[in-house]
C-alpha positions as CSV (number, residue, x, y, z in Angstrom):
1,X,0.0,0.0,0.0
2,X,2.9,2.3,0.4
3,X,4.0,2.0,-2.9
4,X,0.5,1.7,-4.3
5,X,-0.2,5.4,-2.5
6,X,2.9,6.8,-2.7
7,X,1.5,9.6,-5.9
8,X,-1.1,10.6,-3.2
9,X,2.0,13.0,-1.9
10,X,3.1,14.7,-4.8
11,X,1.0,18.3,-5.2
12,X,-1.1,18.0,-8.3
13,X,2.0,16.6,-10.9
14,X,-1.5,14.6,-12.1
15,X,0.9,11.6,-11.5
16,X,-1.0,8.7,-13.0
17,X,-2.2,6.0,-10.1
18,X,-1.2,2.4,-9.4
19,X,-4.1,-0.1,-10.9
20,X,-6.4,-1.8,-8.2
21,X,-5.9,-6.2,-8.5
22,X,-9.9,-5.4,-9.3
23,X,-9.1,-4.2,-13.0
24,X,-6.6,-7.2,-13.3
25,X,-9.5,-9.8,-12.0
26,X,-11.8,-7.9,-14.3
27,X,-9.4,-8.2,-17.1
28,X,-8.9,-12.3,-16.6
29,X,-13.0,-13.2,-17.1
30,X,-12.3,-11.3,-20.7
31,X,-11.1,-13.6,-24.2
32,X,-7.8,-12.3,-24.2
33,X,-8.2,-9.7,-21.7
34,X,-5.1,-9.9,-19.8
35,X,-2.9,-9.4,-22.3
36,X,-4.8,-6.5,-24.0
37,X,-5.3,-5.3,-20.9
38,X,-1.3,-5.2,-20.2
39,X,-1.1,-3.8,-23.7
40,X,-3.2,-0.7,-22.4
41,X,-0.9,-0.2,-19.6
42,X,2.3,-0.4,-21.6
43,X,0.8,1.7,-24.0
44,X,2.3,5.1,-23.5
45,X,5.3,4.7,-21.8
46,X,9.1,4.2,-21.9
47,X,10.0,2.2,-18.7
48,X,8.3,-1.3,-17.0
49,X,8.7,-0.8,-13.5
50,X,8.5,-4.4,-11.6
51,X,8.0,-4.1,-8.0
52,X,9.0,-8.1,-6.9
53,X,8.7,-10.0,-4.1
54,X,8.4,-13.4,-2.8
55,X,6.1,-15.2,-5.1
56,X,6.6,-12.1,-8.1
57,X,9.3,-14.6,-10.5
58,X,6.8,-17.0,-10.8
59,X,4.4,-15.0,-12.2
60,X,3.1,-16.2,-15.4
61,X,1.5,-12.3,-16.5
62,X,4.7,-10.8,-14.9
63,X,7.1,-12.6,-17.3
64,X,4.2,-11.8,-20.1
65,X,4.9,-7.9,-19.7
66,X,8.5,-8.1,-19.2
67,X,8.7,-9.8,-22.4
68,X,6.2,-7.5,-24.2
69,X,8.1,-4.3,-22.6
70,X,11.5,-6.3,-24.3
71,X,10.1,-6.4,-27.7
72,X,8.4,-2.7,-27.9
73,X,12.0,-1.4,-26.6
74,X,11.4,-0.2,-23.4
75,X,13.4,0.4,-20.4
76,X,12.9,-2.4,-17.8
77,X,14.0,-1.9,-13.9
78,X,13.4,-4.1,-11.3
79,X,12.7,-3.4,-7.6
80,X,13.2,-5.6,-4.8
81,X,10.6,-4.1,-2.3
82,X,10.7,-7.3,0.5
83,X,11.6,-5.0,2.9
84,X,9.0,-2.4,2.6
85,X,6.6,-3.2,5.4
86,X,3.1,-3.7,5.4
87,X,1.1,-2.4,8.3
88,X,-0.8,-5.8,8.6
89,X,1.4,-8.4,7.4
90,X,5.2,-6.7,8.5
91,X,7.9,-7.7,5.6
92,X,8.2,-10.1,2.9
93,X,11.0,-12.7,2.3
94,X,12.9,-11.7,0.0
95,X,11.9,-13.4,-4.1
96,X,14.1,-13.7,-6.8
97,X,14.1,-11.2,-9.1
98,X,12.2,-11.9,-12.1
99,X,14.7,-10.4,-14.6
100,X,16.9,-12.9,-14.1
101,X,14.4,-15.5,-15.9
102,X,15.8,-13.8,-18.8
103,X,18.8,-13.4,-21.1
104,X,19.9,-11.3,-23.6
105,X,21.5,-13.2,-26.7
C-alpha cells in the first residue's frame, strides 16, 4: 500500500495511479483480456517498473509484460521491495528477481 499510495503526496504533478488487483480480476474473465489489458498499460510509456517480491518470479502475466516491454524497446527496472513493510502483514522474504528468468542473446 505504500508503494501503491505513494502519488497521493506529490502536489497535483497529475501523476498517474497504481491499478487496483480489481481491473486485473476484471481483465482475466475477458477472451484475451489480460494481455490486452497489459497492452493498455504499456501503451504510453518508456519504462516497465517491476516491484517483486516473494512469489513475483513466478508469475506467469509478470514474465508476459517483461517480455512485451522487451520487444516494444522499453526500459525495464526491477525493484526488490521485500523489505517495505506492510502495516498488517510486516515484511516479505525476500523473491528472486524476475529479470533474471531472462537473457539477452
Amino acid at each position: 500500500m505504500q508503494v501503491r499510495n505513494s502519488w497521493v503526496v506529490r502536489p497535483g504533478d497529475g501523476a498517474p495511479p497504481f491499478y487496483d488487483k480489481a481491473e486485473f480480476e476484471e481483465a482475466k474473465k475477458r477472451a484475451g483480456g489480460i494481455e490486452q489489458w497489459i497492452e493498455g498499460q504499456l501503451k504510453g510509456t518508456s519504462v516497465t517498473v517491476v516491484l517483486f517480491g516473494a512469489q513475483t518470479y513466478d508469475r506467469e502475466w509478470v514474465r508476459h509484460e517483461i517480455k512485451r516491454s522487451h520487444e516494444l524497446n522499453k526500459g525495464i527496472l526491477a525493484i526488490d521491495i521485500h523489505s517495505v513493510k506492510d502495516p498488517q502483514k510486516g515484511t516479505d522474504t525476500q523473491g528472486k528477481n524476475p529479470l533474471d528468468y531472462w537473457q539477452a542473446k
